[in-house]
N, C-alpha and C positions, 0 to 999 in steps of 0.2 A: 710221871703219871701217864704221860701220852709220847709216844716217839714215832716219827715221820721217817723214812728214810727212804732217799728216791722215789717217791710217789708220782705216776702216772696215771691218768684218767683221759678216755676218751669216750666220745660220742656219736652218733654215724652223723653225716650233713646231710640235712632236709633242703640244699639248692640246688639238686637238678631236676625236680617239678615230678607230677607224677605219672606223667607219658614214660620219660627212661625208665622212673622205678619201675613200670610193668614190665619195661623190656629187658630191664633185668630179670626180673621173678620169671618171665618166660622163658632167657635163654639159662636158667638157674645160675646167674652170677651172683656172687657175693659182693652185697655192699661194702667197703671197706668205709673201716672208723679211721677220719682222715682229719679231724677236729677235734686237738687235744684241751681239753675245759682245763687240765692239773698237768703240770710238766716237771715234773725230777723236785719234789717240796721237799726240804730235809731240814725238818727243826726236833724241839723237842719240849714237852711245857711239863713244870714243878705243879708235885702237890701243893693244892691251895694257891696257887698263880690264876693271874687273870690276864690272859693275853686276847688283846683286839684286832680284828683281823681287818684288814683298811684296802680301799682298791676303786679304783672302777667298776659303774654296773658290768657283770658280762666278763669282769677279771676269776672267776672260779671260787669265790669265797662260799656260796652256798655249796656247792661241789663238795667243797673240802669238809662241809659240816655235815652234809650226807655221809660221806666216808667214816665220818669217824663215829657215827649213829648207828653205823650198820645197814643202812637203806638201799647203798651201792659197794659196790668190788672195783679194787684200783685196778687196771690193766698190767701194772708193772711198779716193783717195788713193794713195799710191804709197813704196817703199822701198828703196832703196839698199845694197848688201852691198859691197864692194871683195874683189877675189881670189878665193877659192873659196868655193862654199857652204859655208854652218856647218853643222858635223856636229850631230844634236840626241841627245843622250843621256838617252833616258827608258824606264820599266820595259818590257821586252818588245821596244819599239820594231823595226820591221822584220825580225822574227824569225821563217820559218816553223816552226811546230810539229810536222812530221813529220821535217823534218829535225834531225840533230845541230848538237851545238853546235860541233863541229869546221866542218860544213858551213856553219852560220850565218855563222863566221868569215869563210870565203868571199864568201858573197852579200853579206852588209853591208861588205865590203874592196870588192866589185867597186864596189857601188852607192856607194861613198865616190870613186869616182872612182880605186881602186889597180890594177895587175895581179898576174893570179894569181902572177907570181913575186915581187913587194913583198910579196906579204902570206907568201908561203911563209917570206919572212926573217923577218919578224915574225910566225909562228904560234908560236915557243917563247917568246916571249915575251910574247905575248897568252894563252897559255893561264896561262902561269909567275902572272901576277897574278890571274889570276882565281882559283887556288886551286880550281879542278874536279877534278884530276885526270882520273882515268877516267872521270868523268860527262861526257867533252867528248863521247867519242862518243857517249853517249844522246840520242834525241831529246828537243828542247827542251820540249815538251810535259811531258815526266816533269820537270821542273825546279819549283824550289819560285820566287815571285816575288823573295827572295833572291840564287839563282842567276842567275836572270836578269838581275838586278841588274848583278850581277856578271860576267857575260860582256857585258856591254852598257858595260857601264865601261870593262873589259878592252880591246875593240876600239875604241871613241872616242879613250881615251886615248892609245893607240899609235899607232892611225893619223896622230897627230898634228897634228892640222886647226889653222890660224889661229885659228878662231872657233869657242867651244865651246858650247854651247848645252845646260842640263842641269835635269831637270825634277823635283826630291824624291828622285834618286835617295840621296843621302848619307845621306835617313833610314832607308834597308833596310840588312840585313845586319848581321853582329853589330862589336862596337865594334871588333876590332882592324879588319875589312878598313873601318871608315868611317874610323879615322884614316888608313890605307893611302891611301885614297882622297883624303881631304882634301889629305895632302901631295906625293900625284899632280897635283892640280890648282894647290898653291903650289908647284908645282916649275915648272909651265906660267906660270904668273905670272909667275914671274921669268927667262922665255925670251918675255916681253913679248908671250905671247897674250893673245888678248881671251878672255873670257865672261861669258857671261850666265847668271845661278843665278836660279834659280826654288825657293822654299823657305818652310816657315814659321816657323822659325828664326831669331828674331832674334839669338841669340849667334853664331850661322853670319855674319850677314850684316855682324854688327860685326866678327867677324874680319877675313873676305878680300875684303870687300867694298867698290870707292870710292865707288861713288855711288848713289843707291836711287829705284827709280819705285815708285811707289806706287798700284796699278792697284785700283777699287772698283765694281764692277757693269761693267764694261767704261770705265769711262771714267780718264783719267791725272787721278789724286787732288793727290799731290805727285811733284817730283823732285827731289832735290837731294844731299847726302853724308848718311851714315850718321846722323852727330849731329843733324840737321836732321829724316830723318827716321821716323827708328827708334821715337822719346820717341811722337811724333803716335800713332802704326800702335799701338803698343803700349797705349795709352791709349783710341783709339778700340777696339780689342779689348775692354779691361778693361769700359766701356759696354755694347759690345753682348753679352757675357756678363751683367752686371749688370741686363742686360733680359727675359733669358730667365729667370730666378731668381724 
């Protein structure tokens, strides 16, 4: 469904203050991109797979979930998606903040590739799970990151995309709408969609999870199933806490 091969990403560095960037822009020098986020990733994920993406904050996992949304261009290497882009489900994501959240409905249905009458079907029932009620008409701005949580879930899920793509959201909101959520997504499992969870969650990833990359300063650490390697990740954590101690 998805193939990675040699995938590169880079970013320009915002640490030499903004006195030199002028003196660049003056003497027209070129920033160079010298802070790789994604370094040479080469995997590849099955139809209907669910692979968890595990790592350090600041290791490249949201990077990689841009990439494969379409939101960013690798620098070097190339990747493969089959059928429609992957929807990305993360806090806020694509959400103008003057508009409501009825309206957002909208915009994020259009930009998923729906029309405004696909999604008029599914606005009772895009709202029905979110649990906003009458805060759908508020603008999203007055929204706590909870809610937006949760209308960002609301619309992903329904829209109902091949490929799901989803970035920490499960850890927002209070427990009933995460269990809600969880068994939103194993209902999608077993209608043999693919996704990819981004999480630091190791009991999350031993649940609904087949197989695990294991991403560390930008570069693919491990990958292989849960058992393989959850022990590692979990282990190397326990160290790097026991450093700062």
């Amino acid at each position: 469904m998805i193939k990675l091969k040699d995938l590169w990403v880079s970013y320009p560095r915002q640490t030499e203050g903004i006195i030199n960037n002028l003196k660049r822009a003056i003497r027209k020098e070129e920033k160079k991109k010298e802070f790789w986020a994604l370094r040479g990733l080469d995997f590849e994920v099955q139809k209907g797979e669910v692979l968890g993406v595990i790592g350090r904050n600041g290791s490249g996992k949201s990077t990689l979930l841009k990439i494969l949304s379409g939101l960013i261009t690798p620098d070097k290497g190339e990747f493969d998606v089959k059928g429609n882009l992957p929807v990305l489900l993360s806090l806020g994501a694509g959400f103008e903040p003057d508009l409501s959240g009825k309206e957002n409905i909208y915009l994020n249905g259009l930009l998923l590739g729906q029309t405004k009458s696909e999604i008029d079907e599914k606005m009772n029932e895009i709202v029905d799970f979110s649990e906003l009620g009458d805060f759908i008409y508020e603008p999203v701005r007055t929204y706590s990151s909870g809610m937006r949580s949760r209308l960002a879930f609301s619309i992903a899920i329904t829209i109902d995309p091949n490929v799901l793509l989803i970035d920490e959201v499960l850890g927002v909101g209070d427990q009933s709408f995460r269990d809600k959520s969880k068994d939103a997504i194993l209902e999608k499992i077993k209608q043999n969609r693919t996704v990819i969870l981004v999480t630091h969650s190791a009991s999350l990833v031993r649940e609904i999870c087949d197989r695990v990359v294991w991403i560390h300063l930008g570069e693919q650490k491990e990958i292989g199933t849960v058992d393989e390697v959850v022990p590692k990740y979990v282990q190397f954590m326990r160290e790097i806490r026991g450093q700062k101690q």
